[in-house]
C-alpha positions as CSV (number, residue, x, y, z in Angstrom):
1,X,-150.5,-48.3,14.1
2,X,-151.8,-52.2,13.7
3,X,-152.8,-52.1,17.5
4,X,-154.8,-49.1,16.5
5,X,-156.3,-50.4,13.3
6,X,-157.4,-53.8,15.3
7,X,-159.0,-51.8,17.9
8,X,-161.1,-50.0,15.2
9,X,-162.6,-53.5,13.6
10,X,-163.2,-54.9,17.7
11,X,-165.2,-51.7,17.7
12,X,-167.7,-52.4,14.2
13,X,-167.6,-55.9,15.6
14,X,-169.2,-55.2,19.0
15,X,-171.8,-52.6,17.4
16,X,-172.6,-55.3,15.2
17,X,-173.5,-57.7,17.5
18,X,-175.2,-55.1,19.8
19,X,-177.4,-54.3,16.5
20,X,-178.4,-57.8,17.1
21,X,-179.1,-58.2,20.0
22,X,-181.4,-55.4,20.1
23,X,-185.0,-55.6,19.9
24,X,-186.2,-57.3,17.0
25,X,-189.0,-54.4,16.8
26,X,-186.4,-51.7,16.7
27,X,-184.3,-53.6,13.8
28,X,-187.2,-54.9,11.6
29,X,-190.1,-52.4,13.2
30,X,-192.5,-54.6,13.8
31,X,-192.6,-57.0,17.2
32,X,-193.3,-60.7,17.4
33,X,-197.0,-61.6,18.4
34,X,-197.4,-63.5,21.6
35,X,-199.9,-66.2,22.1
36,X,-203.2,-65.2,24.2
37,X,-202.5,-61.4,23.8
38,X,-204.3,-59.4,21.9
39,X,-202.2,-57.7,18.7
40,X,-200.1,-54.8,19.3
41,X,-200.1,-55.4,23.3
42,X,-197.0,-55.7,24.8
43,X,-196.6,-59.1,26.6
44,X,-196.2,-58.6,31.0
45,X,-193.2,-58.7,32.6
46,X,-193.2,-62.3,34.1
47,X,-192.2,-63.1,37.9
48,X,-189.4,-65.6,38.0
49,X,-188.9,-66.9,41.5
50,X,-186.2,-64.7,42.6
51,X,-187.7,-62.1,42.2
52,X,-188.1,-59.3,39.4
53,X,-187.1,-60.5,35.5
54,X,-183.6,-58.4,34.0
55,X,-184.6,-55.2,33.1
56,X,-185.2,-54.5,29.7
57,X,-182.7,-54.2,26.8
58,X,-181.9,-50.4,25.8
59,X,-183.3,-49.5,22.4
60,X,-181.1,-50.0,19.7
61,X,-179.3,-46.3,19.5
62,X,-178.5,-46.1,23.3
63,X,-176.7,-49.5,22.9
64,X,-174.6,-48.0,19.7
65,X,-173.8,-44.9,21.7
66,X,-172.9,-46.8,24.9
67,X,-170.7,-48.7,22.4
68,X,-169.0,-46.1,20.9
69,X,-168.1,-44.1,23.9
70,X,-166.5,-47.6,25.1
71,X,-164.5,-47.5,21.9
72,X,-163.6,-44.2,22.5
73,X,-162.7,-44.7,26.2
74,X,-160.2,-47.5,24.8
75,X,-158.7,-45.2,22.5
76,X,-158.2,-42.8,24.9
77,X,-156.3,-45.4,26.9
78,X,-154.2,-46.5,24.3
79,X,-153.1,-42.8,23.5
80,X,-151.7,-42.7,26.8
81,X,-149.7,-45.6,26.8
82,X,-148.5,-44.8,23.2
83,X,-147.7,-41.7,24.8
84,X,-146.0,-42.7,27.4
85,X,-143.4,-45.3,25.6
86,X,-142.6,-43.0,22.9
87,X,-139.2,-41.7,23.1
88,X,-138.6,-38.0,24.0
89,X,-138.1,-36.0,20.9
90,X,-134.7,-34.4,21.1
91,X,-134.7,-30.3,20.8
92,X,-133.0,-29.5,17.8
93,X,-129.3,-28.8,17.7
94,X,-128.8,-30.8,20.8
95,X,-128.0,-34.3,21.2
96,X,-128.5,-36.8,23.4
97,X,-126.8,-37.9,26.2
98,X,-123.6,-39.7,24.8
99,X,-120.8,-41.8,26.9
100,X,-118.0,-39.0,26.9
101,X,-115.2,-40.8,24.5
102,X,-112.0,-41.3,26.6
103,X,-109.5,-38.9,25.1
104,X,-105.8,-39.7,24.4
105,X,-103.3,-39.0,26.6
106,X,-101.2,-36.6,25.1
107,X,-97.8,-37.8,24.5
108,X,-94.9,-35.7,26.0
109,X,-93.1,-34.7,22.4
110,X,-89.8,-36.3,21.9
111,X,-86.7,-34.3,23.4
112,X,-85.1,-32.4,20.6
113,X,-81.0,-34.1,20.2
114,X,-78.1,-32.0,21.2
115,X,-77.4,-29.3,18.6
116,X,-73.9,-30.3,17.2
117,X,-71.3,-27.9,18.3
118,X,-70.1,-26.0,15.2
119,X,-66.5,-25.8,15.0
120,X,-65.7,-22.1,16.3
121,X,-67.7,-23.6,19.9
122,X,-65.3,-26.5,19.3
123,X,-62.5,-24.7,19.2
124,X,-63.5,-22.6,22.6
125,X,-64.4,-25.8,24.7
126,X,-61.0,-27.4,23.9
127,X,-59.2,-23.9,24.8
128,X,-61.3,-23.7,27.8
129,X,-60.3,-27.7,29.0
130,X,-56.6,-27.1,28.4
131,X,-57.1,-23.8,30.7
132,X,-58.5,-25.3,33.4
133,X,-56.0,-28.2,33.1
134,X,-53.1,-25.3,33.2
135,X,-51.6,-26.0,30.4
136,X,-51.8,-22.7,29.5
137,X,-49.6,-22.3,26.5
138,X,-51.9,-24.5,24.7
139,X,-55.1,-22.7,25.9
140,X,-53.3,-19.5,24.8
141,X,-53.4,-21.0,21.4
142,X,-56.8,-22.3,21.6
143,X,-58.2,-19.0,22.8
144,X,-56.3,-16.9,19.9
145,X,-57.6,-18.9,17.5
146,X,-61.3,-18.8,18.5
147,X,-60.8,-15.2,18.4
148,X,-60.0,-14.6,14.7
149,X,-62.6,-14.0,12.4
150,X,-65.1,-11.8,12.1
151,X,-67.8,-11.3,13.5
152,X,-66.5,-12.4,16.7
153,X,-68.2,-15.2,18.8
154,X,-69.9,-14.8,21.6
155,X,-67.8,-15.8,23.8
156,X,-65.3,-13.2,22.9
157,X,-64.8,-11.4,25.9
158,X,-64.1,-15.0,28.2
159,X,-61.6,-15.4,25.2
160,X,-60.1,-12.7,25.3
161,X,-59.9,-12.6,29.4
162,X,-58.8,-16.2,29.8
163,X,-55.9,-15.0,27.2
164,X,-54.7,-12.5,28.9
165,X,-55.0,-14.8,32.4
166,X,-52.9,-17.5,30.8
167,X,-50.6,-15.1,30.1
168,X,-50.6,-13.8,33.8
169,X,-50.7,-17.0,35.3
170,X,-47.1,-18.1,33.5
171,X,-45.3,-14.4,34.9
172,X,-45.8,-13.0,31.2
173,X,-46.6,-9.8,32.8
174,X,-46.3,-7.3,29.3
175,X,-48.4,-9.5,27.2
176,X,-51.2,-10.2,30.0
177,X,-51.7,-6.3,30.5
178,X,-52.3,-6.0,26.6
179,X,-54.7,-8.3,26.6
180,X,-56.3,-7.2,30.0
181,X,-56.6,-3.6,28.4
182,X,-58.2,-5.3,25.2
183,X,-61.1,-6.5,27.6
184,X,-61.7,-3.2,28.8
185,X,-61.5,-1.2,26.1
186,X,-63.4,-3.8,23.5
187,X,-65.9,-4.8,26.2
188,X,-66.0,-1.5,29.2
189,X,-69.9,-3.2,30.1
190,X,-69.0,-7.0,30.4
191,X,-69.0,-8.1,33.8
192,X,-64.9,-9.2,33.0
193,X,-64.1,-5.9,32.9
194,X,-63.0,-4.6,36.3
195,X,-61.5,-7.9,37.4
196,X,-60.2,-7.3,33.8
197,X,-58.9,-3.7,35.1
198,X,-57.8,-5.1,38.5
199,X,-55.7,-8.1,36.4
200,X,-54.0,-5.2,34.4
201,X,-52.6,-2.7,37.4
202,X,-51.2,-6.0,39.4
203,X,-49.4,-6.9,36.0
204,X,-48.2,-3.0,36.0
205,X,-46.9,-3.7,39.7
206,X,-45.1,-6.7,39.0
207,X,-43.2,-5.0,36.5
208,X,-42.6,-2.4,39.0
209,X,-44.5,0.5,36.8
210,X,-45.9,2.0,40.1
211,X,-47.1,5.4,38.5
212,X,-49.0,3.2,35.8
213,X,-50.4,0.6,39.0
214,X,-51.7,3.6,40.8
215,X,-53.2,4.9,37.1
216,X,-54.7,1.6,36.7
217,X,-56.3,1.0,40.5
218,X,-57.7,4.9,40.4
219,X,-59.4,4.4,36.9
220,X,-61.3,1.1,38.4
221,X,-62.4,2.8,41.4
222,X,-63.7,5.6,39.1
223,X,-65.4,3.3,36.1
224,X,-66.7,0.4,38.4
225,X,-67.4,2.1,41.8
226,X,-69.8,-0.7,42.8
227,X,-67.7,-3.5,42.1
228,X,-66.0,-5.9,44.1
229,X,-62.5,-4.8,42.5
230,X,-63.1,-1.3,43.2
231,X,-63.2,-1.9,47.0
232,X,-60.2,-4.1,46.4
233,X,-58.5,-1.2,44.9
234,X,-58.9,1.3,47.8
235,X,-57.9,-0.7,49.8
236,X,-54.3,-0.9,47.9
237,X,-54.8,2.8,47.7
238,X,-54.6,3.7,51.4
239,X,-51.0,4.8,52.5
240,X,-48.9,2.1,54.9
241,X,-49.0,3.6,58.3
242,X,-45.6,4.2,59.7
243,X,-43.9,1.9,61.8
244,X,-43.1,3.3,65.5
């Protein structure tokens, strides 16, 4: 470092001058004669009015060595201050501490359009309005129609139940129990099928085929114990009680 290197000439400049100032006997190795005293006799310490003169300089060496450990007290020093505004060294692998980066908000993705109705679902949800709007004999028409093809859609067995119901619901008693048997016989799991079953013995009894009625409530009560229909039909099972 430059501080370092300029600290290292202050220190051959102050043993330089403390070579000078040293005694001239211990540079040159001889001393300067004094006036009055005889040769080689070292001159008294003179009394100055306050008292006792400076003490003596050190001998040359002791004033190097003084020097030097000064020089190396200094360096000392300025190892600790280097020290102590260098950076700390970062462990390997790790990194600093860095401002956390604000991450995007995630952006909801972008509802998926209606898929387009193909045209057998068309042809259902036209069959299904004209139902509910009784106009049955176009619904009938609607409902055949969705069912022909094969393999049949999957809304076959509302189809064929709303067919049948259509039928029903303008007194066309023969064709509605066709189609009513159709559900239960094409479909016996659907949840249509023993209001199905139920739909086909009332279309029996309006055509007065009691035997076949009786048939009809009987095999719901047996095939859909649980249901709704099934209590419905012991119900129309139990005999009148006579009138007193």
């Amino acid at each position: 470092m430059k501080l370092r290197g300029w600290l290292g000439c202050l220190g051959a400049g102050l043993v330089l001058t403390g070579m000078v100032a040293c005694d001239t006997a211990t540079v040159f190795g001889t001393r300067p004669k004094v006036a009055g005293s005889p040769e080689g006799e070292t001159p008294a310490v003179e009394q100055t009015a306050g008292g006792t003169a400076p003490a003596p300089i050190p001998d040359g060496p002791q004033q190097v060595r003084a020097l030097e450990e000064r020089i190396q007290q200094l360096e000392r020093r300025l190892a600790e201050l280097e020290s102590r505004q260098a950076p700390t060294p970062t462990a390997p692998g790790k990194a600093g501490p860095q401002k956390r980066a604000d991450k995007p908000k995630a952006q909801a993705p972008p509802a998926k359009p209606a898929a387009p109705e193909s045209g057998r679902e068309k042809v259902y949800s036209e069959a299904w309005r004209l139902y509910q709007a009784k106009n049955f004999k176009a619904a009938r028409e609607k409902f055949a129609l969705y069912l022909q093809g094969s393999p049949p859609g999957p809304k076959a067995v509302e189809a064929r139940y709303y067919l049948g119901d259509s039928f029903y619901q303008e007194k066309k008693y023969q064709e509605a129990k066709t189609e009513f048997s159709k559900v239960v016989s094409q479909h016996p799991q659907s949840i249509l099928a023993p209001p199905a079953l139920l739909r086909q013995a009332y279309s029996y009894q309006q055509l007065q085929q009691n035997q076949n009625y009786q048939a009809a409530l009987k095999k719901l009560i047996q095939k859909y114990p649980q249901s709704p229909e099934a209590r419905e039909a012991r119900k129309l099972l139990k005999p009148a009680k006579p009138s007193q």
